[in-house]
C-alpha positions, -999 to +999 in steps of 0.1 A: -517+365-076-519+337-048-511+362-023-542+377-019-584+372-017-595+347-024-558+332-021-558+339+012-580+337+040-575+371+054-578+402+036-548+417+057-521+391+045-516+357+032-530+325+056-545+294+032-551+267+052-558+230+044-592+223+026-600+262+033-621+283+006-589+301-002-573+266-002-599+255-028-598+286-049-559+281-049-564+247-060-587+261-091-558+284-106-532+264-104-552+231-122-562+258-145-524+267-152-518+231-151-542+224-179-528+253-201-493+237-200-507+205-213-513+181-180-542+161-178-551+173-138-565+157-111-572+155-073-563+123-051-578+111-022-557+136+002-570+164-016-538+173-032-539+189-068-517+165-095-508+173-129-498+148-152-475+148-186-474+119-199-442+103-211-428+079-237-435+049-219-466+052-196-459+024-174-420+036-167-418+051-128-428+086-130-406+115-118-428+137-092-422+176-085-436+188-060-441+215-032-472+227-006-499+248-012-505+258+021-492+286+042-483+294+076-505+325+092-489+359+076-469+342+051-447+352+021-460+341-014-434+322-021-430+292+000-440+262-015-463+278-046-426+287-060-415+250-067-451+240-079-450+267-104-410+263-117-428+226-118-455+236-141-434+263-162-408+231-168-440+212-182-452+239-204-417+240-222-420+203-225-453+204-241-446+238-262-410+223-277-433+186-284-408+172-261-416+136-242-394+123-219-389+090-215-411+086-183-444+109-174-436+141-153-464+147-123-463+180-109-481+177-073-495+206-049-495+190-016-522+206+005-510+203+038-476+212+045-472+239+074-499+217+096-510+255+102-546+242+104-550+209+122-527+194+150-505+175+126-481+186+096-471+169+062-506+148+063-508+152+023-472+140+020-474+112+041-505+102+024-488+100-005-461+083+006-479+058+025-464+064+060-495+079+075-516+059+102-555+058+097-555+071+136-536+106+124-570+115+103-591+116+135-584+155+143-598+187+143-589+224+141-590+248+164-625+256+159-638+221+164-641+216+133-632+179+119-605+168+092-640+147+076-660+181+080-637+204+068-640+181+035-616+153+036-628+117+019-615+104+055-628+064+038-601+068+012-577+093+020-548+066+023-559+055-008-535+088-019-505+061-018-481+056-044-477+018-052-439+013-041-414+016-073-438+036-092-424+070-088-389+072-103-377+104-081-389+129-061-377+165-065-386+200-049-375+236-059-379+259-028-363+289-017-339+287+011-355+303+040-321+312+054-289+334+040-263+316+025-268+318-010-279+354-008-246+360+013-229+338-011-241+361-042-256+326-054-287+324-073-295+284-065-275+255-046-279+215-044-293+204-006-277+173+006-301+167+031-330+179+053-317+183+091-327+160+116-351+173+142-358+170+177-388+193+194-394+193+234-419+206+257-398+222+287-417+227+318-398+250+347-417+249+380-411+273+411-431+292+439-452+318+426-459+350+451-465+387+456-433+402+434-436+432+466-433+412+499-411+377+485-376+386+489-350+381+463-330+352+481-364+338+487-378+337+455-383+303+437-385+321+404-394+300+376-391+330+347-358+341+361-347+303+360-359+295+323-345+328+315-311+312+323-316+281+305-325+299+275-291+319+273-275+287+281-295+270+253-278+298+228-245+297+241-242+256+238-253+258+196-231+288+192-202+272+207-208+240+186-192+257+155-210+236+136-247+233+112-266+224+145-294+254+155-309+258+190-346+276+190-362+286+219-393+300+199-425+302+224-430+306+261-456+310+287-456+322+322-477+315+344-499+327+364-486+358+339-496+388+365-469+418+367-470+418+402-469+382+409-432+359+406-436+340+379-445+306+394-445+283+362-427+288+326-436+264+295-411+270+262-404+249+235-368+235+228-357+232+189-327+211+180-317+208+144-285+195+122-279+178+093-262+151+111-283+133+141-257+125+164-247+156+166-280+172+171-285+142+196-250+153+218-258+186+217-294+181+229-283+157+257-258+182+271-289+213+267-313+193+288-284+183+316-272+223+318-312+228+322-315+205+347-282+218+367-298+254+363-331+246+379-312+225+407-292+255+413-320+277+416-341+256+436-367+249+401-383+219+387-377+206+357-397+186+335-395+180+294-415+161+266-403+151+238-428+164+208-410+154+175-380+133+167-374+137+131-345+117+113-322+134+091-333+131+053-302+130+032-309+134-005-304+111-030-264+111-042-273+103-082-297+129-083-275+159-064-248+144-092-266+153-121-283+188-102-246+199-097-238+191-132-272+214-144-261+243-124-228+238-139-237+240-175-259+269-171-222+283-161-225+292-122-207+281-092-217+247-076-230+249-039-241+222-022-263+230+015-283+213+038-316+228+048-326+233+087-362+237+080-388+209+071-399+197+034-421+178+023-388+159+006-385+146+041-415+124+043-414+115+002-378+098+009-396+068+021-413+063-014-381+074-040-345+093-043-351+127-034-334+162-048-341+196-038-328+230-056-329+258-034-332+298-047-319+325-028-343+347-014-343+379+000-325+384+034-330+352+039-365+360+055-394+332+050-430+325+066-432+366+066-448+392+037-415+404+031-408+369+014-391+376-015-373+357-048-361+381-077-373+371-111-339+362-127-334+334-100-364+318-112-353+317-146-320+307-130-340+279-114-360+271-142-332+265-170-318+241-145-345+220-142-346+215-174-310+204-178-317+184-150-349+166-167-323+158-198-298+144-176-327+126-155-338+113-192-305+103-204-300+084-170-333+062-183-324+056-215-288+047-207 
């Protein structure tokens, strides 16, 4: 249903942006599904939708679920609106079984995950989570139009903090964007941890001229030289042998004319693993081959570092007792670390984290053919709630 107008921003696929009318409209159903499973619902200051069931003892720390709204351009349905509907489905057997846990359940649909709108990602999380700098609110999108203008409360959108202690755990259900599971014949695994991150800017300058009267051993080529750097860049992660990924995943050439040699190349540098010394070694000795390469060839070369993300390990307790939930529903343990972003990563400033990922379809993500088979929900679904029963025996023990 969220998958198309007015879901979506397009008509020909899925695209819901931060404070977007399909954003809005999104935000409608799901409080209304929220409401029918027995949460009192609300918006906070970030704009993010919350739904709350209360517990036995209101003032207890809550536990959150949670996942993102928003969608890259061209998206699949099921990233992010998957684990903030297993969240509300978990409610609604709550509240139809009369069952309070000892601590209120929040269900949260964090509005701006994929940063596929304004220059920034994760602004709803880190609202929440009270790591975000008043200074990261002054920004527009591509159209000029301002964060304030597209309808943020800019005066109080920190005001989305959680007070520190009050939120018990934080967990997220997503699907895997990636293959294991599926190659694994696994419906769900436990993640240890979100990888840590490092994004560059690599700039490859040469000597642009007329690709019919330069000679080839008097070309300064800068295409030909990122071109080597980019194999290189493959062949380092693969001989790694380890977690760590390499992504080389946009590039431009300048001045871009067919019959001119390629005088400047830009393309971004990706560096992932769950552990960050390794993704630190093995970006170290990336940038020195590049910088061997283009001294070879006669290049510049310049980088910037865009993003240094830490590695978010999750919370031992919690993968415990999600491990023992997959268990008792009688299917093989499998723990994983995910290479892509969560919003898990930024709420592991404010409480424990846990994440349950589902298998999904080729392992394809951020694309229509995004897809999660209907038993692996339930799958998902009857583990959460063992893993709300172990959660609530843990607070009563």
């Amino acid at each position: 249903m969220l998958g198309v107008p007015p879901y979506s921003d397009t008509a020909d696929g899925l695209y819901r942006a931060y404070l977007t009318p399909a954003y809005c409209a999104a935000q409608e159903a799901v409080a209304g599904w929220m409401a029918e499973a027995g949460m009192a619902v609300r918006r906070d200051p970030a704009a993010n939708l919350v739904g709350r069931y209360e517990g036995g003892d209101p003032s207890a720390p809550i536990l959150l679920i949670g996942s993102h709204l928003d969608s890259v351009r061209g998206a699949g349905r099921y990233d992010g609106p998957l684990g903030i509907m297993l969240g509300i489905e978990a409610v609604d057997a709550l509240c139809r079984a009369g069952r309070r846990l000892p601590f209120a359940v929040e269900v949260i649909a964090f509005g701006d995950e994929e940063g596929s709108r304004f220059p920034a990602a994760m602004l709803s999380s880190r609202a929440v989570a009270g790591t975000l700098d008043r200074a990261a609110l002054d920004i527009a999108d591509a159209d000029g139009v301002t964060l304030a203008a597209a309808g943020a409360d800019i005066a109080h959108y920190l005001e989305a903090a959680r007070p520190p202690g009050s939120v018990r755990a934080y967990f997220e259900a997503h699907i895997e964007q990636g293959p294991v599971l599926e190659a694994e014949g696994l419906a769900v695994g436990t993640v240890t941890g979100i990888a840590a991150q490092l994004r560059y800017r690599v700039t490859v300058s040469g000597t642009a001229g007329h690709a019919g009267t330069t000679a080839m051993d008097l070309r300064s080529d800068a295409l030909a030289g990122a071109a080597e750097m980019i194999c290189a860049i493959e062949n380092l992660a693969q001989r790694d042998q380890s977690d760590l990924v390499a992504t080389v995943g946009a590039i431009e050439v300048a001045p871009g004319a067919a019959n001119v040699v390629p005088g400047r190349v830009d393309f971004s540098l990706d560096v992932r693993s769950g552990k960050g010394s390794r993704r630190d070694r093995v970006a170290a000795a990336i940038l020195e081959c590049c910088e061997d390469i283009a001294r070879h060839r006669g290049l510049r070369l310049a980088y910037e570092l865009l993003h240094d993300l830490p590695a978010s390990p999750c919370d031992g307790r919690l993968m415990d007792l999600l491990d023992e939930s997959v268990a008792a529903e009688g299917f093989p343990v499998r723990r994983l670390v995910s290479g892509a972003g969560h919003d898990a990563m930024i709420m592991a400033s404010l409480a424990p984290t846990a994440m349950l990922f589902l298998r999904c379809a080729g392992g394809v993500s951020h694309n229509p053919a995004e897809q999660v088979d209907a038993a692996d929900a339930d799958i998902a679904l009857r583990v959460i709630m063992r893993f709300l029963e172990k959660m609530a025996d843990d607070a009563t023990a």
